[in-house]
C-alpha positions as CSV (number, residue, x, y, z in Angstrom):
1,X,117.9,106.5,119.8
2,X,117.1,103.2,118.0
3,X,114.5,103.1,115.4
4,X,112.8,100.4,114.6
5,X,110.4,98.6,111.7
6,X,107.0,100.1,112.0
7,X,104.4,97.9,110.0
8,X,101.6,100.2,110.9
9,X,103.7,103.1,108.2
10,X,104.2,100.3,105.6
11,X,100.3,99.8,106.4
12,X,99.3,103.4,105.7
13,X,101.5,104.0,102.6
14,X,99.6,101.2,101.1
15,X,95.8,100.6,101.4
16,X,93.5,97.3,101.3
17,X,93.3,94.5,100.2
18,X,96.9,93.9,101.4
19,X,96.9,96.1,104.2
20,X,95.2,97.9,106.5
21,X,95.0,101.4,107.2
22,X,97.6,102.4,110.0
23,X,96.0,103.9,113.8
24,X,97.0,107.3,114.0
25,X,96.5,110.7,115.5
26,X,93.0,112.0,114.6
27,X,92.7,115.3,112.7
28,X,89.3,116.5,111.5
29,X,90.8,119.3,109.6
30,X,94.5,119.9,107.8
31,X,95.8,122.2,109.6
32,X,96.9,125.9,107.4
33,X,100.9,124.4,107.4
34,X,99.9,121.7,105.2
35,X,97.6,123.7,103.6
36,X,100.0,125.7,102.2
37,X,102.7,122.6,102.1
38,X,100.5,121.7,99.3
39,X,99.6,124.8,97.6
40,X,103.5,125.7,97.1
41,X,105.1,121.9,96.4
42,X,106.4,123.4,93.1
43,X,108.1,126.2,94.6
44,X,111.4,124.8,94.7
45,X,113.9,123.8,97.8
46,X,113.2,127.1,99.1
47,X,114.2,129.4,96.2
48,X,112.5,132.7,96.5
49,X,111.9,132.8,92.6
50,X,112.8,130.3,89.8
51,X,115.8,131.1,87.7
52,X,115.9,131.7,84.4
53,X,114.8,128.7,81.7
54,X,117.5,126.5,80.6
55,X,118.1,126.6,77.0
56,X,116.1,124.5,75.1
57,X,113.9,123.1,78.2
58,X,110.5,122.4,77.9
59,X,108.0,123.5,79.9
60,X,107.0,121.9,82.5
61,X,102.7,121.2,81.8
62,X,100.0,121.7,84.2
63,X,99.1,118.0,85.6
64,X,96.2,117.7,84.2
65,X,93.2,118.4,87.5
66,X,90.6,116.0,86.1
67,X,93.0,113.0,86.7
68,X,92.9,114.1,90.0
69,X,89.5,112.2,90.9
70,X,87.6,111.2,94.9
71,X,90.0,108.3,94.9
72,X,92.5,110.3,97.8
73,X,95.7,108.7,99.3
74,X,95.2,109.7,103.0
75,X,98.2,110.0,105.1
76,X,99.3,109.5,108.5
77,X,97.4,111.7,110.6
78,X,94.7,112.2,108.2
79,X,91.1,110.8,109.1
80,X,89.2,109.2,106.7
81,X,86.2,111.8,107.5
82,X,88.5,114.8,107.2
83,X,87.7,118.0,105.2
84,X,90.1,118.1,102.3
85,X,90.1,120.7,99.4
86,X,91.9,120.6,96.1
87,X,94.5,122.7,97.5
88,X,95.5,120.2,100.0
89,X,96.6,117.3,97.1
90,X,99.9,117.5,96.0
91,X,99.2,118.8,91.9
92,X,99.7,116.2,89.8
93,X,98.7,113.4,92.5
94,X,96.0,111.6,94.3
95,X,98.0,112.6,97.7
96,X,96.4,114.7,100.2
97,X,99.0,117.0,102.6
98,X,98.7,115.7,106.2
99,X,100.2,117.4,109.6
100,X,103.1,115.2,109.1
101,X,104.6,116.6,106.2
102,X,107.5,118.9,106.8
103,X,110.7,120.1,105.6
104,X,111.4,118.3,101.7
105,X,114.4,120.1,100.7
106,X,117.3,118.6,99.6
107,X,120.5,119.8,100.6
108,X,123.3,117.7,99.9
109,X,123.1,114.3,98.3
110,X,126.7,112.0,98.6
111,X,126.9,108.5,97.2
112,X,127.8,106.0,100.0
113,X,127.8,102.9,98.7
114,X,126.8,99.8,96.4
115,X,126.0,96.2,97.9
116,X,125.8,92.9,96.3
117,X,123.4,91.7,98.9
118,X,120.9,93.1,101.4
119,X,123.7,92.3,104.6
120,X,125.7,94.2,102.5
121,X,123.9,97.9,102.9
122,X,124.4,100.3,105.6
123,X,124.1,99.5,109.0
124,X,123.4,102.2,110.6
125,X,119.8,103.5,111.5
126,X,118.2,105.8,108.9
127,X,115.3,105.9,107.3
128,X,115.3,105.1,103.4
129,X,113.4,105.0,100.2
130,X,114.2,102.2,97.8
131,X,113.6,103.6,94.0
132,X,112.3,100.2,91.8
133,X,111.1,100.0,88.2
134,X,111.6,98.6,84.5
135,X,115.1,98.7,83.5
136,X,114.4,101.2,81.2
137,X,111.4,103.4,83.6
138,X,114.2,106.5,84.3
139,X,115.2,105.5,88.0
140,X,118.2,107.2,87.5
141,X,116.8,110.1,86.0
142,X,114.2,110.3,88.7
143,X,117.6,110.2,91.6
144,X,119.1,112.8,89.3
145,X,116.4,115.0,89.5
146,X,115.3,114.3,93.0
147,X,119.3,115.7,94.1
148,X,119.6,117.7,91.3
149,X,123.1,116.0,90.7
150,X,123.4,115.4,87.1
151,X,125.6,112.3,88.0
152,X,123.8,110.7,91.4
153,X,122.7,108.0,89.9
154,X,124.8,107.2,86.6
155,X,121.9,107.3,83.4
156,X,122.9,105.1,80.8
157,X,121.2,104.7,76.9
158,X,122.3,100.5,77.9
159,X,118.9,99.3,80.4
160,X,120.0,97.3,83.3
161,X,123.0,99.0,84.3
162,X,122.0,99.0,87.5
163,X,122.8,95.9,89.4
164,X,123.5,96.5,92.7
165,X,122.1,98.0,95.6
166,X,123.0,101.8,95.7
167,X,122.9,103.9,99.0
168,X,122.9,107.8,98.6
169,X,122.4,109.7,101.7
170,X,120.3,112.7,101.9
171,X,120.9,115.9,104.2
172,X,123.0,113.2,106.1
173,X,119.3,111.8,107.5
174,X,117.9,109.3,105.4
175,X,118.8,107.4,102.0
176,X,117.8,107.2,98.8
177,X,118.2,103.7,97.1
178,X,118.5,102.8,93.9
179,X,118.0,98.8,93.0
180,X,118.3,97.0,90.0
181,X,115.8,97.1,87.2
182,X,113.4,94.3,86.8
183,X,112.3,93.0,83.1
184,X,115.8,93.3,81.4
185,X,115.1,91.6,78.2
186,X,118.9,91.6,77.6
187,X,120.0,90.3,80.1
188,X,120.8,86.1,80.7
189,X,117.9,84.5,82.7
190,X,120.3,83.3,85.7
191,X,121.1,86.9,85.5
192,X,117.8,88.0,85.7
193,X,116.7,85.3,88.7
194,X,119.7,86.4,90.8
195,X,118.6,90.4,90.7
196,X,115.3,89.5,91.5
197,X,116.3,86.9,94.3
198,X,118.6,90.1,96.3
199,X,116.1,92.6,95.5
200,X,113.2,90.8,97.2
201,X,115.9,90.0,100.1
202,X,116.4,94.0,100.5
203,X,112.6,94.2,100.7
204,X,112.1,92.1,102.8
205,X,115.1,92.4,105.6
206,X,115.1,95.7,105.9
207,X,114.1,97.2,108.8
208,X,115.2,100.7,108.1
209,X,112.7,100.7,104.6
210,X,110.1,103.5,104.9
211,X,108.9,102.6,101.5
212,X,109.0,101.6,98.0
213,X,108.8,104.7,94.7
214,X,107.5,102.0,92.6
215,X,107.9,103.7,88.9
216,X,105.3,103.1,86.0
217,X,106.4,104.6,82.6
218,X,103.0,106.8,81.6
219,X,104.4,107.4,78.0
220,X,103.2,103.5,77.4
221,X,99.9,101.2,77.9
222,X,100.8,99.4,81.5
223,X,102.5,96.3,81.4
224,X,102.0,93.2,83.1
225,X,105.1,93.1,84.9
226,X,104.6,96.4,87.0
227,X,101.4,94.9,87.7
228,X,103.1,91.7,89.0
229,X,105.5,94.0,91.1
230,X,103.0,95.7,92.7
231,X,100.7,92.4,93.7
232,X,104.4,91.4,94.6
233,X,105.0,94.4,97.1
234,X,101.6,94.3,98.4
235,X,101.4,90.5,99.3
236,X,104.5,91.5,101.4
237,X,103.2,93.8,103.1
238,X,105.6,96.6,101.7
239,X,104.1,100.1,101.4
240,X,104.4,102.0,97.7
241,X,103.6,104.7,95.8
242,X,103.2,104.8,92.1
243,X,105.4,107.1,90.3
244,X,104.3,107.8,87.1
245,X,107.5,108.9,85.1
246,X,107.6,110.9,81.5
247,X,104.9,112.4,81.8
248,X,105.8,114.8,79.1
249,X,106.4,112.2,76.3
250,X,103.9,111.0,73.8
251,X,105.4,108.0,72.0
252,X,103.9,107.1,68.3
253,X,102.5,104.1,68.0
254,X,102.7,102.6,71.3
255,X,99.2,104.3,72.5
256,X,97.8,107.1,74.3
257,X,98.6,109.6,75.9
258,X,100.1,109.9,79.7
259,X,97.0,111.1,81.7
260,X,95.3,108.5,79.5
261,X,97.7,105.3,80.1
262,X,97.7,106.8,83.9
263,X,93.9,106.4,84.0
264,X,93.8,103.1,82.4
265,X,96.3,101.8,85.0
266,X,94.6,103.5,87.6
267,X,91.2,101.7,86.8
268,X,93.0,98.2,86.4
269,X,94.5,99.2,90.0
270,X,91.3,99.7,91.3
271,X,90.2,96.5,90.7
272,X,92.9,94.7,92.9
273,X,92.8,97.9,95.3
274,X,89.3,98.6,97.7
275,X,91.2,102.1,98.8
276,X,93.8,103.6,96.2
277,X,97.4,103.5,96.7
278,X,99.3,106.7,96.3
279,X,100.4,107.7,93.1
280,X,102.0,110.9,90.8
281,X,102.8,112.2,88.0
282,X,106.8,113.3,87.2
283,X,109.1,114.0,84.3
284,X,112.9,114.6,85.0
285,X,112.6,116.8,81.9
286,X,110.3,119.5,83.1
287,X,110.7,118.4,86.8
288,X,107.1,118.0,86.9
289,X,106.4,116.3,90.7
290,X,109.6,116.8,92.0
291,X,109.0,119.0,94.9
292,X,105.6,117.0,95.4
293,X,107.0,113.7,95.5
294,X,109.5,115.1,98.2
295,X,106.5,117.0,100.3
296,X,105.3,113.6,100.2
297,X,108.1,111.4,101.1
298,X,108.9,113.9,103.7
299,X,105.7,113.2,105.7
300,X,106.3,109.1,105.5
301,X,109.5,109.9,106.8
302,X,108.5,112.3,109.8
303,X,105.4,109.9,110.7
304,X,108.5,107.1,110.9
305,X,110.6,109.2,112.9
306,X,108.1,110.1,115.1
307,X,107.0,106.3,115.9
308,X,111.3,105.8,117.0
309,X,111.4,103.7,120.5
C-alpha cells in the first residue's frame, strides 16, 4: 500500500498561527492504554527492571512538574474538550498521551545511507523523522541515545560534521534522519548557504516526512537562530516538536538554569504561537525523555499510518 503526504498530521503536530489543528476521531476521554502509555514512558523498551547504574552516570533528575503548565500539546485523536490528568503528559513535556500512541520500542537500528541532495534519500515508502538543530545542540547524541548505539550517529568534539543527509532505519519501519547543523560559525558562508539550500529542499519535497525533532540547547538563554528555524518550519507548513536537549547541564556564565531557559523560550514561543507546539525535555546523559519522546513519535507515526490510501 502507498502512503502518501498527509498535511492534516503536519497540521496537528504543529498548532496556530501557521497551521490549523488537524480533523480527527473524537475522544472525550483517554482511553486506560494511554493512560498507562504515559504513566510508564520511562520504563524502558520493555525491560522488566532497569539494570544496574553505569559507573560514574548521573542520575537522571525528576523533570521538574511545575514546567509542566495548562499550555497542553493535543494529539491526533485527542479533543480539545477532553479530560486529561497529569498522568496522561509524557513527564518532562507539555504532551498529552492520545489513542494513537503505541508500540515505541526500538529494536534494531542499521545505517542505510547518506545523500547529498533530497533526490538522493530513499525511495521507498516509510515514514521518517528528520532530527535538526545548532551544530553543536547533540543531534548525534540524541540518535545515539534514541538507538542506544553508541556509534549511530558519529558524535564528534568538531560542530558541523554532519553534512549530509543521513537515513537510519528503525525496526525496518520508519527512519530516523539526521541533517546537517545550522549556525556553523566555522564553516565558509558558500558552505553554510549550500547546507541550508538542501536541507530546506528535504523539507520541503518530502512526502514520506512525519515530522521535524527541532532541538533547542536548554543549558543556554535561546538564540535567535532556533527562533528563525522555527518561524522557518512553521511558514512551511512543516510540523515540529521542540526538544529541549541537556537538560542536566548548568553552564557558568552563560545564564540560568534549564527549566529556567526552557520557560523563557517557552514564553517568547507563545507570543508567535495562539496554541503551544509540542515540546520536552531530554539529556543523552541521564536519558532523561528518551522513552517519552519515543511514546510520542510513535503516536505521529501510527496517526500517519493509519491515514495510508
Amino acid at each position: 500500500m502507498l502512503l502518501r503526504l498527509r498535511p492534516s498530521l503536519l497540521q496537528a503536530a504543529a498548532p496556530p498561527p501557521f497551521f490549523r489543528r488537524a480533523t480527527v476521531p473524537v475522544r472525550r476521554t483517554l482511553s486506560a492504554t494511554a493512560a498507562e502509555a504515559a504513566g510508564t514512558a520511562s520504563a524502558g523498551d520493555g525491560a522488566a527492571a532497569p539494570g544496574p547504574p553505569r559507573r560514574n552516570a548521573r542520575k537522571a533528575a525528576v523533570p521538574p512538574r511545575e514546567i509542566v503548565r495548562t499550555a497542553l500539546f493535543l494529539p491526533p485523536g485527542v479533543e480539545r474538550d477532553a479530560a486529561v490528568t497529569p498522568e496522561m503528559v509524557i513527564p518532562g513535556s507539555n504532551i498529552v498521551v492520545g489513542p494513537y500512541a503505541g508500540d515505541a520500542k526500538v529494536k534494531e537500528a542499521e545505517y542505510v545511507k547518506s545523500s547529498a541532495s533530497a533526490r538522493d534519500c530513499p525511495k521507498d515508502d516509510r515514514p521518517e523523522f528528520a532530527v535538526l538543530g545548532r551544530s553543536n545542540v547533540g543531534k548525534s547524541s540524541l540518535i545515539n541515545s534514541l538507538t542506544r548505539r553508541k556509534e549511530a550517529a558519529l558524535t564528534s568534539k568538531k560542530p558541523g560534521k554532519t553534512q549530509t543527509i543521513n537515513h537510519f532505519l528503525i525496526n525496518k519501519s520508519w527512519y530516523l534522519v539526521d541533517l546537517p547543523g545550522y549556525g556553523f560559525a566555522a564553516a565558509s558562508q558558500s558552505a553554510r548557504m549550500d547546507w541550508s539550500s538542501f536541507t530546506k529542499g528535504y523539507f520541503l519535497n518530502r512526502d514520506t516526512l512525519v515530522g521535524v525533532l527541532l532541538l533547542i540547547d536548554a543549558s543556554i538563554p535561546p538564540t535567535k537562530i532556533d527562533l528563525d528555524c522555527a518561524n522557518w518550519l512553521g511558514r512551511n507548513n512543516i510540523g515540529f516538536t521542540f526538544v529541549f536537549t541537556k537538560c542536566d547541564k548548568v553552564k557558568k556564565g552563560k545564564g540560568g538554569r534549564p527549566e529556567e531557559n526552557i520557560k523563557v523560550f517557552q514564553d517568547t514561543i507563545s507570543e508567535l504561537y495562539s496554541e503551544p507546539p509540542p515540546w520536552i525535555m531530554t539529556s543523552s546523559v541521564t536519558g532523561l525523555g528518551r522513552d517519552g519522546l519515543l511514546l510520542h513519535m510513535s503516536q505521529l507515526r501510527n496517526f500517519w499510518d493509519n491515514e495510508a490510501v
